[in-house]
C-alpha positions in Angstrom: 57.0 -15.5 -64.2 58.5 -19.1 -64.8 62.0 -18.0 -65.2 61.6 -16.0 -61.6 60.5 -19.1 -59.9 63.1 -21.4 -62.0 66.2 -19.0 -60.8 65.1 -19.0 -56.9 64.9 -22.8 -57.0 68.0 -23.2 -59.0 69.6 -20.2 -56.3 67.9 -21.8 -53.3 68.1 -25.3 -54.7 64.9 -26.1 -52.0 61.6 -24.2 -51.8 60.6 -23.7 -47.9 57.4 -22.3 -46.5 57.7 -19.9 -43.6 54.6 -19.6 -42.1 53.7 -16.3 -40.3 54.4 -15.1 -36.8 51.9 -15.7 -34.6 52.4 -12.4 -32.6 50.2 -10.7 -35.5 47.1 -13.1 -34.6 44.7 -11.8 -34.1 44.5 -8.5 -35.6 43.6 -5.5 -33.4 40.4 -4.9 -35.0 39.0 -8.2 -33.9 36.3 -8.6 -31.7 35.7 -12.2 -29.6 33.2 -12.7 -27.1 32.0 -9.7 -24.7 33.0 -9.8 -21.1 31.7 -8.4 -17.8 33.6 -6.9 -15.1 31.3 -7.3 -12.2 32.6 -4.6 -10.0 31.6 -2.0 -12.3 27.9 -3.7 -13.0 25.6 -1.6 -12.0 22.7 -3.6 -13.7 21.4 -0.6 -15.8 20.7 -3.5 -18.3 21.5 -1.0 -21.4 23.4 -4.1 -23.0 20.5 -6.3 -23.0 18.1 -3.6 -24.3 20.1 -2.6 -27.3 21.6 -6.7 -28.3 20.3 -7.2 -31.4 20.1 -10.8 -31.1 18.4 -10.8 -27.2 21.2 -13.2 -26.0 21.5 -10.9 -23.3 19.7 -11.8 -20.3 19.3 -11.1 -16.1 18.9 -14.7 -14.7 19.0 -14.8 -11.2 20.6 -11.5 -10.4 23.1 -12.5 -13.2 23.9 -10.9 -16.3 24.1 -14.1 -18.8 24.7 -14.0 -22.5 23.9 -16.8 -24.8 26.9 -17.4 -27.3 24.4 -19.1 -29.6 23.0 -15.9 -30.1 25.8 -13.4 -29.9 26.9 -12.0 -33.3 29.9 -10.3 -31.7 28.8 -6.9 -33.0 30.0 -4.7 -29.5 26.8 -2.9 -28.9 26.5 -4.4 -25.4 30.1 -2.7 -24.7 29.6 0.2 -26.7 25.9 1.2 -24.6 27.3 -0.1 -21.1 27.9 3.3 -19.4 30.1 2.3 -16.6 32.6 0.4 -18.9 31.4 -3.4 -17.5 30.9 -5.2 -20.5 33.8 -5.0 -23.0 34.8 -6.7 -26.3 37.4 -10.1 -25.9 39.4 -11.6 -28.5 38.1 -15.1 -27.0 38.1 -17.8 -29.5 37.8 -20.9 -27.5 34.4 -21.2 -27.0 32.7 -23.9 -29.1 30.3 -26.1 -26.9 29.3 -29.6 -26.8 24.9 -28.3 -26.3 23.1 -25.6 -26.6 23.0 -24.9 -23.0 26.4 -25.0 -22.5 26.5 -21.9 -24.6 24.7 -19.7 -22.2 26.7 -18.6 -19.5 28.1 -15.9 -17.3 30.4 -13.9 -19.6 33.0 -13.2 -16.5 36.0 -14.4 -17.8 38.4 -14.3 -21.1 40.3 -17.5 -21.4 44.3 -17.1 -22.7 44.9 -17.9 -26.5 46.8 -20.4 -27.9 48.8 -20.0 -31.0 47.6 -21.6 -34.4 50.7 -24.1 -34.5 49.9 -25.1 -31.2 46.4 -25.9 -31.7 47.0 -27.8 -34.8 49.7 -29.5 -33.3 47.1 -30.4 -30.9 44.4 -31.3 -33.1 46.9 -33.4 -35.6 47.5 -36.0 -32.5 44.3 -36.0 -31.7 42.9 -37.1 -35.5 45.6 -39.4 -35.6 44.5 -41.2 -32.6 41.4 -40.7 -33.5 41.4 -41.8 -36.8 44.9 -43.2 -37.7 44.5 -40.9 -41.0 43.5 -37.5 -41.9 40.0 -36.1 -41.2 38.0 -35.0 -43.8 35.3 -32.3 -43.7 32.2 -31.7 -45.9 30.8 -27.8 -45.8 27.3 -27.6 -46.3 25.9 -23.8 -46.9 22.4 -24.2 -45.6 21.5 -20.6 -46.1 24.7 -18.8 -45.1 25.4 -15.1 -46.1 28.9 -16.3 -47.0 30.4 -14.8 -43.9 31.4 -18.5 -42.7 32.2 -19.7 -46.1 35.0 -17.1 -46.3 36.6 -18.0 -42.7 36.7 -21.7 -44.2 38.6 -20.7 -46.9 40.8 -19.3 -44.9 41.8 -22.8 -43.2 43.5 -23.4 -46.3 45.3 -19.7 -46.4 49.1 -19.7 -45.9 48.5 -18.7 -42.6 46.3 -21.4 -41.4 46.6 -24.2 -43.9 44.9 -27.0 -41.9 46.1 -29.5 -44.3 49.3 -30.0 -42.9 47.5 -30.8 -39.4 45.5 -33.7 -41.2 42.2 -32.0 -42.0 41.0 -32.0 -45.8 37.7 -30.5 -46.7 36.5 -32.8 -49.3 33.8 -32.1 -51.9 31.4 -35.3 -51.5 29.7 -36.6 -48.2 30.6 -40.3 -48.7 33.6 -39.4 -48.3 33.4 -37.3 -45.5 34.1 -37.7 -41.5 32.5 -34.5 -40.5 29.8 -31.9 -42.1 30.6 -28.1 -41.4 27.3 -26.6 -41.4 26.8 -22.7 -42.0 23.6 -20.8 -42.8 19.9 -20.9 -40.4 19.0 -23.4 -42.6 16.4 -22.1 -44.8 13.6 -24.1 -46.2 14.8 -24.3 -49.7 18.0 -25.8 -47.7 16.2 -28.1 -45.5 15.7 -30.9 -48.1 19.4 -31.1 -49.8 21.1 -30.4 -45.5 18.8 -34.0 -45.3 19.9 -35.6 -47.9 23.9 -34.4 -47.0 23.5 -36.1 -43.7 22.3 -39.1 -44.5 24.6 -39.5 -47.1 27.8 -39.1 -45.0 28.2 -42.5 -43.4 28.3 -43.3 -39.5 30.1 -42.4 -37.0 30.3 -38.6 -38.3 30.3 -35.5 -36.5 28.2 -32.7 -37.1 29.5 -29.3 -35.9 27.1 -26.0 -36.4 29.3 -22.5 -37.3 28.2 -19.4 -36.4 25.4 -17.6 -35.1 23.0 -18.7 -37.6 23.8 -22.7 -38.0 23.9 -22.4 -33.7 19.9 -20.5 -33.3 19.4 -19.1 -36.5 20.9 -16.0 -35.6 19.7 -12.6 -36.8 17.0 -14.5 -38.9 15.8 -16.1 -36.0 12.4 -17.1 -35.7 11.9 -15.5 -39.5 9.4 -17.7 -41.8 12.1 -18.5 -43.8 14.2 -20.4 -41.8 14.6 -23.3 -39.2 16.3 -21.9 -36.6 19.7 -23.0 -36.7 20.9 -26.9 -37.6 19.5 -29.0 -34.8 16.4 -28.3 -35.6 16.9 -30.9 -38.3 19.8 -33.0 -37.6 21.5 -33.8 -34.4 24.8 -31.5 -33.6 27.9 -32.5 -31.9 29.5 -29.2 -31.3 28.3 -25.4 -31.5 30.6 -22.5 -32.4 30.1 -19.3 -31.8 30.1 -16.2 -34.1 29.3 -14.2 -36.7 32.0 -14.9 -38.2 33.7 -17.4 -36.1 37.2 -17.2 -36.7 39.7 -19.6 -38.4 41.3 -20.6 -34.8 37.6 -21.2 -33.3 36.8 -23.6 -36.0 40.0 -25.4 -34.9 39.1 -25.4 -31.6 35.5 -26.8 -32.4 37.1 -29.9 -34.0 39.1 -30.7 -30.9 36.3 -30.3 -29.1 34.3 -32.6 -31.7 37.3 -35.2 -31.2 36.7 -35.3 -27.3 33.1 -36.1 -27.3 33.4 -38.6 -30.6 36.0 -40.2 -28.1 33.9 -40.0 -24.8 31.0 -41.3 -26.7 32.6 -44.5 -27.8 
């Protein structure tokens, strides 16, 4: 295997990385955030009666759906009869509260490619920061779901680190703690300790369903309900899993308010 590697860099002389197109992202298989196209709601309500999750919900003559909530599974679009709701690829949609995660679910924003994004993000923790930004994860409870869509930041695909975000294994050292997981109770203690060990300013940003309102394991004995319940949160995302691109959203969403609240 070493003399492979020796004779390209001896025939290439200099060892490039070509990242991926972005045409392949994201797969056809994904599934974002549903959406509703009002002219063929008939209110039947079938999507609210089989969401698993109850984040679907008639307020005021309006379907609403609460992102917190939403695992993404498609049984809203898969029951709808009249083909209203249907299955997005949305990604953009972390949220500075909790309430501004309920809304209408009308519309399906236009993507942005990963370069772009990260070329985004970079000037922003530069301006920010004047450095890199580094990121504690903290599994308070997780299935592992999330844990796998952070290692995928660091994937050739991704591979935040040349944007100027480093996931770091101690909270001193940290800027920001990536919280998955409800938040169980055996977790409650050591999610504590984590935050008060990461100094101030620092930004706390709840991923996925679970870490946003405890998720499927809502209101079960086990758990807390999601991450505010114990620590203050800066930004919400969505999903169960969110994807790689939504986590990079969230963080230049997370810069934004850091700024505005200076």
């Amino acid at each position: 295997m070493l003399k492979v590697i020796d004779k390209g860099v001896r025939k290439k002389g200099v060892v490039t990385t070509n990242y991926p197109s972005e045409e392949y992202l994201p797969f056809d298989g994904y599934l974002g955030a549903p959406v509703l196209d009002p002219s063929k709601c008939t209110f039947l309500r079938e999507c609210e009666r089989v969401c698993p999750t109850e984040a679907i919900n008639k307020v005021e003559g309006l379907l609403q759906i609460d992102l917190s909530r939403c695992i993404f599974c498609g049984a809203c679009a898969r029951a709808c009869q009249n083909g209203a709701m249907s299955m997005s690829k949305d990604f953009e949609l972390a949220a500075r509260s909790r309430k501004g995660m309920v809304r209408s679910p009308v519309s399906s924003p236009a993507e942005s490619s990963v370069e772009v994004m990260g070329r985004q993000l970079e000037a922003k923790i530069k301006k920010a920061f004047g450095r890199s930004l580094s990121i504690r994860e903290v599994d308070a409870g997780s299935c592992n779901g999330c844990e796998v869509e952070v290692n995928s930041l660091t994937n050739a695909i991704y591979d935040i680190e040349r944007f100027g975000l480093h996931l770091v294994a101690s909270p001193r050292h940290a800027d920001a703690l990536l919280v998955t997981g409800p938040v169980t109770r055996n977790m409650e203690h050591a999610l504590l300790q984590t935050y008060r060990a990461t100094p101030d300013p620092k930004l706390v940003i709840a991923m996925g369903a679970c870490a946003c309102s405890g998720g499927i394991f809502k209101d079960c004995y086990a758990t807390a309900n999601g991450v505010d319940k114990l620590v203050p949160v800066d930004v919400y995302i969505p999903g169960c899993p969110p994807r790689p691109q939504a986590i990079i959203h969230a963080f230049m969403v997370a810069l934004d308010k850091m700024k505005e609240r200076r």
